[in-house]
Structures are given as C-alpha cells and as structure tokens.
N, C-alpha and C positions, 0 to 999 in steps of 0.2 A: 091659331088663337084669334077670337073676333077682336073684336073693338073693346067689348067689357072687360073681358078680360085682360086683354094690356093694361088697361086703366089699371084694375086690382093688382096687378103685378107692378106697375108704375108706385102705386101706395106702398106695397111690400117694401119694392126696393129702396126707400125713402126712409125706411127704418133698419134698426141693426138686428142683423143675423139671431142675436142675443136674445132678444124680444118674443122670437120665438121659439127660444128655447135652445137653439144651436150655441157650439161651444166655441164659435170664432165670430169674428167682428166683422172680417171679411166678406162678400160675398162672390160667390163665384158662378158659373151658369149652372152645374150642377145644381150646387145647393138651392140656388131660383126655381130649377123645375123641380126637385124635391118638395121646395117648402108652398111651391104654389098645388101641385098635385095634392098635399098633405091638407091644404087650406081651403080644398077644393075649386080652384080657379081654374084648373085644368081637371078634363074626366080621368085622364090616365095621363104616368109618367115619359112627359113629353123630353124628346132629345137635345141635348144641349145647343144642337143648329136650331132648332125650331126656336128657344128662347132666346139665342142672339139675332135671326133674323127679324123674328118681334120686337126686339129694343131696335132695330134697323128702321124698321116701318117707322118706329114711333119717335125717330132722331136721335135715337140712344147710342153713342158710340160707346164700346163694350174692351174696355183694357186693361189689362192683366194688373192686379194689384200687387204694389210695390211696398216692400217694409222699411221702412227706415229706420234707421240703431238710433235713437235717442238716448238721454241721461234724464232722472230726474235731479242734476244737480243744477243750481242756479246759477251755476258760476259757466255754463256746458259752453254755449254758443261762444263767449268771451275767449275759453281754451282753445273752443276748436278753431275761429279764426285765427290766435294766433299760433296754433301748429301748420296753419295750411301757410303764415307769412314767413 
C-alpha cells in the first residue's frame, strides 16, 4: 500500500465498522482489507499481513479486541467493587 492509501485507510479506521454498513463495531484486519478493497483504496483484496504491516509503517500497533461484560445498570461499578472486596 503507498503513502495515500495508508492515509485513507488511517481515516477508515477512525470511524466505526458500522458506518459502513458492517454489522460489528469492531474492527478486525479482515474486515480493514474488505472495507478498504470495497472502498476502493486498495485495487484488489489485500492479505491481512499486508494491512497490519501498513498500520506498522504508519506506527499503528494492531491488538486483538477485547469485550468487556458491562451492565447498563447504574448501580454496576458500585456492585462490582464491592463483590471483588
């Protein structure tokens, strides 16, 4: 990938999955060389190495996303410290 194209891929990554239509909030390397292929920033569907040595070049450390169990109760954070005391 040159130069421009990082950049566009840099903007991509900067907004959520969702935005462009995907059904997760995540993103993942896949889904990067899909939605950048699809958006035409790349000519053809480039390898998932190919997209994490690009975030390489460009200072992007690239790791694994984490979910975390949340509540939407108000009371959550309050419970949970004191089950963990």
């Amino acid at each position: 990938m040159d130069e421009t194209a990082c950049e566009r891929m840099r903007a991509i990554l900067h907004e959520s999955p969702r935005s462009f239509g995907k059904s997760t909030s995540l993103w993942t390397l896949r889904l990067v060389a899909e939605t950048c292929f699809t958006l035409g920033v790349t000519s053809h569907l480039v390898s998932v190495e190919s997209i994490r040595r690009a975030l390489k070049r460009m200072g992007v450390s690239w790791k694994r996303a984490k979910h975390w169990i949340t509540s939407p109760d108000p009371q959550y954070a309050l419970k949970k410290t004191n089950a963990i005391d």
